[in-house]
C-alpha positions in Angstrom: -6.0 15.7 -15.5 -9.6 16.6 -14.8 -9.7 17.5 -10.6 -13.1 17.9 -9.2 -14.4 18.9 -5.4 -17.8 16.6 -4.5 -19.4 17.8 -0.8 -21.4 15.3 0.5 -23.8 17.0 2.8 -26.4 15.5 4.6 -29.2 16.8 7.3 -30.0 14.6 9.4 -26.6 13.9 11.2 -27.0 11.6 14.3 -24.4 14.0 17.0 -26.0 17.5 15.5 -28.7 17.3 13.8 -29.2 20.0 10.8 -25.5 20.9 11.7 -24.7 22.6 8.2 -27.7 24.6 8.0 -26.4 26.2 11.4 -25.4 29.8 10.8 -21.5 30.7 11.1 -21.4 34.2 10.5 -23.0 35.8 7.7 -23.4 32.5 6.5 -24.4 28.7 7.1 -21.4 26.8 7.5 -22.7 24.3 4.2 -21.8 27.2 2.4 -19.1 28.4 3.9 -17.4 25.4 3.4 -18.9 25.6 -0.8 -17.4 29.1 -0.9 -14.5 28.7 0.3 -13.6 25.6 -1.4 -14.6 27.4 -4.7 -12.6 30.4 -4.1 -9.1 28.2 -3.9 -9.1 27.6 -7.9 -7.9 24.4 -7.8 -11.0 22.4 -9.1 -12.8 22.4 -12.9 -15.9 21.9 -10.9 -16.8 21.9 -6.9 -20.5 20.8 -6.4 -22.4 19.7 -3.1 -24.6 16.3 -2.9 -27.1 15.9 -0.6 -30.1 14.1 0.2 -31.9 17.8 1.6 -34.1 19.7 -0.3 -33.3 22.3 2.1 -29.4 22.3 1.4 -30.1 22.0 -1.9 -31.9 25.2 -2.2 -29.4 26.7 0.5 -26.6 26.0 -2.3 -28.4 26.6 -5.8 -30.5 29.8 -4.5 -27.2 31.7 -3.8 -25.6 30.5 -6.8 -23.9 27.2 -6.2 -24.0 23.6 -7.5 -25.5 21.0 -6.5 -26.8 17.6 -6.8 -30.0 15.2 -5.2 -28.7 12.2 -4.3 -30.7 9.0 -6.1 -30.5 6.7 -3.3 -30.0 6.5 0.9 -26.3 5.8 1.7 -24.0 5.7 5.1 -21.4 7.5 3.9 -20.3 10.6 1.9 -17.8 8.3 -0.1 -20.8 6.5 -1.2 -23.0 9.5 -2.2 -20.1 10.7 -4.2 -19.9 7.9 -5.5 -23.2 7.6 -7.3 -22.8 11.3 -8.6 -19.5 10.9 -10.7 -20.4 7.5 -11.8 -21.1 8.6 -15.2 -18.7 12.1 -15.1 -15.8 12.0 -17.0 -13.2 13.4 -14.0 -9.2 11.9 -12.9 -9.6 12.8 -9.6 -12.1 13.3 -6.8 -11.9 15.2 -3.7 -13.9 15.0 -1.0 -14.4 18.0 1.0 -16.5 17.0 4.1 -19.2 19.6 4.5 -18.7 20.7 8.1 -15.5 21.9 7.1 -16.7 25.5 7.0 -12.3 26.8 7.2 -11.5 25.2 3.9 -7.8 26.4 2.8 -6.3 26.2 -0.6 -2.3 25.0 0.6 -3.3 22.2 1.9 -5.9 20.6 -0.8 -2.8 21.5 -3.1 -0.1 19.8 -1.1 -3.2 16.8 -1.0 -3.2 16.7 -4.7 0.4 17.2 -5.3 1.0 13.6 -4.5 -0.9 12.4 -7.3 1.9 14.0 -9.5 4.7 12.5 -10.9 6.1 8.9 -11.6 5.3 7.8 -7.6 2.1 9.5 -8.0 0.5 7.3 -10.2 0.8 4.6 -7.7 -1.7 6.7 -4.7 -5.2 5.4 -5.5 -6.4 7.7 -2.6 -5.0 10.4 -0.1 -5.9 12.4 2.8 -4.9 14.8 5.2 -4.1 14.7 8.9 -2.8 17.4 11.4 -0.9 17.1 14.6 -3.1 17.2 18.0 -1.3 18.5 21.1 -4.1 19.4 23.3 -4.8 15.8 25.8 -9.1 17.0 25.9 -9.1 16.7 21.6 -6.3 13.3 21.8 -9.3 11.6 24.4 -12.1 12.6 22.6 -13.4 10.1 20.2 -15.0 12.9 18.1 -11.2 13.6 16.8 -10.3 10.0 15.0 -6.6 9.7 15.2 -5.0 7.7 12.8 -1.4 6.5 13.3 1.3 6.7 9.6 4.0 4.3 8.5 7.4 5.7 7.8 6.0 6.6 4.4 3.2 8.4 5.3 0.8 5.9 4.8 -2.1 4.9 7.5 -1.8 2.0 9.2 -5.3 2.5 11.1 -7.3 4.9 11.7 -9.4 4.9 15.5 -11.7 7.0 17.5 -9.1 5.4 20.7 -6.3 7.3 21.5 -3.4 5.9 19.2 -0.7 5.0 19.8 -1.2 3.7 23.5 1.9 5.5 25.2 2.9 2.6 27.0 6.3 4.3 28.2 5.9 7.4 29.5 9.5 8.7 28.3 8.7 7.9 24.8 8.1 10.6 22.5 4.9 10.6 20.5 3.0 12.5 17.6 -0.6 11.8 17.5 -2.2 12.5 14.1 -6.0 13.8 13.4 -7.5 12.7 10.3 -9.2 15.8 8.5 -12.3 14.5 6.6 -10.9 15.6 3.4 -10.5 12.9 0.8 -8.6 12.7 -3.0 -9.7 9.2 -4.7 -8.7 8.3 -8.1 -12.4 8.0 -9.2 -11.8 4.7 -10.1 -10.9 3.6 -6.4 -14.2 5.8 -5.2 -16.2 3.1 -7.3 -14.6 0.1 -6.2 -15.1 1.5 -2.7 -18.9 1.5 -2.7 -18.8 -2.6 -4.5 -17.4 -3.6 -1.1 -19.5 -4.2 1.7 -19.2 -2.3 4.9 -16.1 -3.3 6.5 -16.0 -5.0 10.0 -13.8 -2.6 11.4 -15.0 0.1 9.6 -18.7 -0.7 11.5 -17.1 -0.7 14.7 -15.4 2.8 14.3 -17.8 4.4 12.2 -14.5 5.4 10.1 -15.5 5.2 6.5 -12.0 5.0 5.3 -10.6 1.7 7.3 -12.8 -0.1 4.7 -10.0 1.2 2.3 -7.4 -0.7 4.8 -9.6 -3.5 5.1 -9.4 -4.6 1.1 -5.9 -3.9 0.9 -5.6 -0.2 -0.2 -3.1 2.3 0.9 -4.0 5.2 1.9 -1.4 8.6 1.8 -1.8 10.7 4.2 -0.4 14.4 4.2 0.4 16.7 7.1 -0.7 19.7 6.9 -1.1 22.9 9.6 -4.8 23.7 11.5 -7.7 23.6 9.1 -10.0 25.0 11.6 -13.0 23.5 13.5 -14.7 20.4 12.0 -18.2 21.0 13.0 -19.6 17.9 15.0 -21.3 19.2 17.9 -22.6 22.4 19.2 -20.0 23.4 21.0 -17.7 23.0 17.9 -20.2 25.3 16.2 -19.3 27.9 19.2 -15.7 27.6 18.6 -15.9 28.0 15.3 -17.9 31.2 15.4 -15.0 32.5 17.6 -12.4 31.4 15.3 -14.5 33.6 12.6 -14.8 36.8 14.6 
């Protein structure tokens, strides 16, 4: 089974602008995020796509792949898309490229459940981490997403999810990690579909997987890090570093 890593990186984001070029470091967090998702061996090939000359060179001129993007697109699932259309790969992950604290355990246990007989059923899986802190559950930077009994999402929402209607019930509330596994297959018939309604409402690429029917299993795993989205992520990230 061919497993490669795709980074869909673009510049121009709309909350922070020219976010991965920011310096983390001793390094911009676009390549943070290349580095250290080279540097847990679990891919035949990791490679960033972007529509920035600027990334592009920030990736190739210290040794790194990467790829131009053909065409415009509103979302990283459809950039990635277009670049494995005619590579001859199993499985795709997509590692968002503000996700400068990339780990090797959990883009194992996300691949793991593509293994074995129930395995071949998951078209596409994800990962998700437990929020405890009230300021990250309210903020509609951190989309929550709430699971079946099987671990699968039932929707994914920049609200706070579940509503605790009952103050004595006990809750768990679930942050999607922008980090994707597609059976490439499923990545293509993704981008055939038109934009979802929901997922145009939400800004949440992955409802449009919900929307046309397609499960989605999600895995729990322990703190990633800091998913850069604003500048004061950016500052807590740099702590997080030091």
């Amino acid at each position: 089974m061919k497993i490669i890593a795709m980074i869909p990186a673009r510049y121009a984001a709309t909350r922070f602008p020219a976010k991965l070029m920011q310096p983390l470091g001793d390094k911009t967090v676009i390549r943070h995020t290349y580095d250290n998702t080279v540097a847990t061996g679990l891919f035949d090939e990791v490679m960033v796509v972007t529509d920035s000359d600027v990334i592009y060179k920030e990736i190739t001129g210290h040794g790194g792949k990467a790829k131009m993007s053909i065409r415009s697109h509103e979302s990283g699932s459809d950039r990635i898309a277009e670049a494995v259309a005619d590579m001859d790969v199993d499985i795709v992950v997509n590692v968002q490229g503000d996700e400068p604290f990339v780990r090797k355990e959990p883009l194992e246990k996300l691949l793991s459940v593509f293994r074995g007989g129930e395995g071949r059923q998951v078209q596409v899986g994800s990962l998700v981490q437990v929020l405890k802190e009230q300021r990250f559950i309210d903020d509609p930077n951190y989309v929550k997403v709430a699971l079946d009994k099987n671990n699968n999402a039932l929707f994914f929402s920049r609200s706070v999810i579940p509503y605790r209607r009952d103050a004595a019930a006990g809750v768990t509330y679930y942050e999607h990690i922008g980090v994707y596994a597609f059976r490439k297959q499923a990545l293509l018939q993704f981008t055939a579909w038109p934009m979802s309604p929901l997922e145009a409402v939400e800004k949440i690429e992955c409802l449009r997987y919900l929307e046309n029917g397609i499960p989605m299993r999600m895995v729990v795993t322990t703190y990633m890090g800091v998913e850069i989205d604003t500048p004061e992520d950016l500052e807590r990230a740099a702590k997080l570093l030091s």
